[in-house]
C-alpha positions in Angstrom: 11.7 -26.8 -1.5 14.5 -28.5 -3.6 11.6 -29.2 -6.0 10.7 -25.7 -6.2 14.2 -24.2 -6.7 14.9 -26.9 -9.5 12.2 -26.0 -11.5 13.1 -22.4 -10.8 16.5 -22.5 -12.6 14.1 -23.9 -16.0 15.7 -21.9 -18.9 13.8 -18.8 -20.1 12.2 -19.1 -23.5 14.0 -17.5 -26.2 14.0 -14.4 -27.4 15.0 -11.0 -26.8 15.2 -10.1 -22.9 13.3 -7.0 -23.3 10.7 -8.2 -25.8 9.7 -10.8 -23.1 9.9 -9.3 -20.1 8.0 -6.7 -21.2 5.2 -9.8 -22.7 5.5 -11.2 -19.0 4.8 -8.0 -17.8 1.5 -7.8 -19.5 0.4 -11.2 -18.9 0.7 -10.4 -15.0 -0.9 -7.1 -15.1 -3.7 -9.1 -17.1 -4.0 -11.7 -14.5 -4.2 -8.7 -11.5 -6.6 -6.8 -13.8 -9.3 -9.5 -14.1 -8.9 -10.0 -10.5 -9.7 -6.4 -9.7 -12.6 -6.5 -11.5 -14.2 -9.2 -9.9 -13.6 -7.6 -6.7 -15.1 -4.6 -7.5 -15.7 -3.2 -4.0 -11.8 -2.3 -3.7 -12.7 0.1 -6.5 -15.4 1.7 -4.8 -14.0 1.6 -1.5 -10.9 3.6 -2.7 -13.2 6.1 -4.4 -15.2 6.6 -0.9 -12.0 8.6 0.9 -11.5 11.2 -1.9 -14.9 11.6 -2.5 -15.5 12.6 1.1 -12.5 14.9 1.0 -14.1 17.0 -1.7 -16.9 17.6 0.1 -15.6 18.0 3.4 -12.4 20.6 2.2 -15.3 22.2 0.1 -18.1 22.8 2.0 -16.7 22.7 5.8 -13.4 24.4 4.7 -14.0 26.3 1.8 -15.2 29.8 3.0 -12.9 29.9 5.7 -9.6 29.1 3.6 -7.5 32.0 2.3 -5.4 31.4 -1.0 -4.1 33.9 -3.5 -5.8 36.9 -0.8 -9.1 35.0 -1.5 -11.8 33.5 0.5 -14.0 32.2 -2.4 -14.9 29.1 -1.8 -15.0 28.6 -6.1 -11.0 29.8 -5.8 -10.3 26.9 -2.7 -12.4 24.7 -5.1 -10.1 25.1 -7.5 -7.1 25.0 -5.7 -7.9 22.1 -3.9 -8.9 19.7 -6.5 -5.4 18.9 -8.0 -4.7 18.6 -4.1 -7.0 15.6 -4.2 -6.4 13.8 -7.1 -2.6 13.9 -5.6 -3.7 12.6 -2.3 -6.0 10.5 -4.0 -3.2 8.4 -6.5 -0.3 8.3 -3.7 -3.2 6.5 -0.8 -3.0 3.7 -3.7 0.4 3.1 -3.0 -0.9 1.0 0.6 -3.2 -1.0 -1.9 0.0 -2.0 -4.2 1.9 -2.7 -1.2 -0.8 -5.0 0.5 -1.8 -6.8 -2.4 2.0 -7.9 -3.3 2.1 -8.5 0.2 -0.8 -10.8 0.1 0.6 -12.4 -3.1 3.5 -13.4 -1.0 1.6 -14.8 2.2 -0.5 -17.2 -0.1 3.0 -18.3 -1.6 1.5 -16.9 -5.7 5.6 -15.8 -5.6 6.8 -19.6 -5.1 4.4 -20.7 -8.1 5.6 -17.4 -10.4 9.0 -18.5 -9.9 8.6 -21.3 -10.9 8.2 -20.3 -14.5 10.7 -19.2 -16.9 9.5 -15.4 -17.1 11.7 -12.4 -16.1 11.7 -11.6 -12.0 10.7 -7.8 -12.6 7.2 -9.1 -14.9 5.4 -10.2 -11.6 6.1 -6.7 -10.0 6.1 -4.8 -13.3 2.6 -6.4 -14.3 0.9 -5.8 -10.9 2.4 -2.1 -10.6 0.6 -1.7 -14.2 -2.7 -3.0 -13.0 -2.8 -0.5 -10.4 -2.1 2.4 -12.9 -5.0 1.3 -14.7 -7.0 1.0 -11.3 -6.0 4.8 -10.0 -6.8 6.0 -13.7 -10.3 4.8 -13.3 -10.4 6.3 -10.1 -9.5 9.6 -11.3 -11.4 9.5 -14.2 -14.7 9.0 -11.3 -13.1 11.4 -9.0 -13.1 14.1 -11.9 -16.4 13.6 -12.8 -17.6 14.2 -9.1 -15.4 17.4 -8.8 -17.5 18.8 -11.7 -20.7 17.7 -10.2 -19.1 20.1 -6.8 -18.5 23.2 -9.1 -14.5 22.3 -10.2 -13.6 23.9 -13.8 -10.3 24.1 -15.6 -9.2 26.9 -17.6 -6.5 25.2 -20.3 -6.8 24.1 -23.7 -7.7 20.2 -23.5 -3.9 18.8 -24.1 -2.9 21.1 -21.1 -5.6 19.1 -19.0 -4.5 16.0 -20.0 -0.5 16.6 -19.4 -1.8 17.7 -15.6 -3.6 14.2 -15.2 -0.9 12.6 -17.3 1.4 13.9 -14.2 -0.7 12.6 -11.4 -0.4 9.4 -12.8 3.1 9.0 -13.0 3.8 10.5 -9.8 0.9 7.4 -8.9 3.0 5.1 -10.8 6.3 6.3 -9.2 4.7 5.9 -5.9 3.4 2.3 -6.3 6.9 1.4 -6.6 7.5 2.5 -2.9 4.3 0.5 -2.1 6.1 -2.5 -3.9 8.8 -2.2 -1.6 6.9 -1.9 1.8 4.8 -5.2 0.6 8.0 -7.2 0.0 9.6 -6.2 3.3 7.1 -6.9 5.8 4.8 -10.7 6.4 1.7 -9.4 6.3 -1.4 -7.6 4.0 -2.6 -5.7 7.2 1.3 -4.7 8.2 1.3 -3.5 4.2 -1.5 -1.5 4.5 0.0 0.0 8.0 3.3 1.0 6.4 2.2 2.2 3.0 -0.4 4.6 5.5 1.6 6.2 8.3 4.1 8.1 6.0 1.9 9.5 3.2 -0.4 11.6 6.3 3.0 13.6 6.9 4.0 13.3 3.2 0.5 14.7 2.1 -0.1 17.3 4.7 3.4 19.3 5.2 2.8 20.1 0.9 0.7 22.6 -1.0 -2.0 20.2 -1.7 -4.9 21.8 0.5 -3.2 25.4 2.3 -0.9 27.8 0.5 2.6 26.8 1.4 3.6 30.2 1.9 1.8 30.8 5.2 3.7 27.8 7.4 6.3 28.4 9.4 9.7 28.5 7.7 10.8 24.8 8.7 7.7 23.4 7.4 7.3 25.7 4.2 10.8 24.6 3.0 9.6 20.7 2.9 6.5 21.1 1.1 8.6 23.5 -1.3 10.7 20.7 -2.2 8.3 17.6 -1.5 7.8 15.8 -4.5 4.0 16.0 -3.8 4.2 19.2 -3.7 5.7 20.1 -7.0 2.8 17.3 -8.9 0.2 19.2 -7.4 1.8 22.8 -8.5 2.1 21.3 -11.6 -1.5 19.8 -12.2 -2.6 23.7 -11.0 -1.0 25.3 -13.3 -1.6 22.6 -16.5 -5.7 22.9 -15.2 -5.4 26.8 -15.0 -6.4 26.4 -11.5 -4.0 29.0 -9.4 -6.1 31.8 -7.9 -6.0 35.1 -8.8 -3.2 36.8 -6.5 -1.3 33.9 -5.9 2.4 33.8 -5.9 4.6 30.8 -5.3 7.5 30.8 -3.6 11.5 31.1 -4.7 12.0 27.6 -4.6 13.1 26.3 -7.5 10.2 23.3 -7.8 8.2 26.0 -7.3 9.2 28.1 -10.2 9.8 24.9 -12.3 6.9 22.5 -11.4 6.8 20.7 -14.5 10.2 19.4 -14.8 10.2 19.3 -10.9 7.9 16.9 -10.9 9.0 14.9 -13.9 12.5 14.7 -12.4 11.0 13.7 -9.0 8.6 10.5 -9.9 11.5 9.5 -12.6 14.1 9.4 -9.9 11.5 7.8 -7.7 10.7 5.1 -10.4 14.5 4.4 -11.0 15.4 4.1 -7.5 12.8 1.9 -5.6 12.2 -0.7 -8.5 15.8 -1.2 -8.8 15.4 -1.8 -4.5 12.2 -3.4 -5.2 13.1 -5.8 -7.5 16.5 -6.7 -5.6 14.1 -7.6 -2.8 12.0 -9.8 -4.9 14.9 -12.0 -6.4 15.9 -12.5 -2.7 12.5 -13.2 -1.5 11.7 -15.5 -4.2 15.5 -17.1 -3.8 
């Protein structure tokens, strides 16, 4: 250990802080990217669960789902897609958390420590790596959801700012995940704890029922669940509300957009400040 601890305190290279944290960053994210892709099942595993949600929500669900006074099932299509690809980058937070976990368990943290690069790269650079990893996804998950009958109805940019949302909210999420794999000893207890609070987190929002029709004490948390306002957001960038529909008061509601930038930024800036606290201290 007193090895370890004096090789730790080796004197970062020169340079400005920034400039190489943010090259230490990169080289990490690298190193998690090549991994990923030689374990290409965790790719198609992860696709597996949204995939099936399409289907199920469209085909079971569909016809029997009111939105907007509707029940088309091409209006739930519609409406439930953005719903998906929210559900679908937040369940990537439990892979973050379990692979830092892992990473930890097989002691990867003792031997990154013992290098002169900035503490924030390692979690920075994995973080990354799973941005890249849930853009894939989505870009797969898209291309089923037109296979199933999804359209848009914005100008291209508009599109993109709606997926550009879902990622960061992904991104903001990971973070959390980051968190949860640094606090507990385990991959499995990772996977566990980046899980049981997403169901409730997912479910009491406006990603697959109109908000409007829950009971008031439920209607006011997925009006200002941060989930909630993405997935307004993404519907209204994709030109996917349904005809009739009105959203609530609230202000997220009104303001989706900047609700939802506000939310993953203050989500970003709060659990990788926590997150990489907890790494210098578990890596002390």
């Amino acid at each position: 250990m007193s090895a370890v601890s004096d090789t730790a305190r080796v004197p970062a290279a020169p340079g400005n802080a920034v400039t190489q944290s943010f090259r230490d960053s990169m080289v990490v994210a690298k190193r998690n990217l090549i991994r990923m892709s030689r374990i290409p099942e965790m790719l198609i595993f992860g696709l597996i669960q949204p995939i099936m949600f399409v289907v199920l929500f469209t085909y079971v669900f569909g016809g029997s789902i009111q939105v907007g006074g509707s029940n088309s099932t091409q209006a739930y299509r519609e409406f439930l897609m953005a719903g998906i690809f929210a559900q679908t980058v937040t369940f990537a937070t439990a892979g973050a958390g379990a692979g830092i976990a892992d990473d930890m368990h097989k002691g990867l943290i003792d031997r990154f420590r013992s290098l002169p690069m900035a503490r924030g790269a390692v979690l920075t650079g994995r973080t990354l790596a799973d941005l890249v990893q849930t853009a894939l996804t989505l870009v797969v998950l898209a291309v089923v959801a037109l296979i199933v009958g999804w359209r848009t109805h914005e100008n291209l940019g508009k599109v993109l700012a709606g997926f550009g949302l879902l990622l960061l909210l992904g991104y903001a999420f990971s973070w959390i995940g980051a968190l949860i794999g640094l606090s507990v000893r385990t991959p499995e207890a990772a996977t566990s704890g980046g899980l049981i609070w997403l169901f409730p987190l997912t479910f009491i929002s406006n990603a697959f029922v109109d908000a409007n029709k829950m009971p008031a004490f439920l209607r006011h948390i997925a009006e200002w669940n941060p989930f909630s306002a993405t997935v307004q957001a993404s519907r209204e960038l994709f030109g996917n509300l349904p005809p009739g529909f009105q959203a609530s008061d609230a202000w997220p509601m009104q303001h989706p957009v900047v609700a939802s930038l506000i939310w993953s930024v203050l989500i970003i800036a709060l659990f990788r400040t926590l997150a990489v606290r907890k790494y210098r201290s578990a890596a002390a």
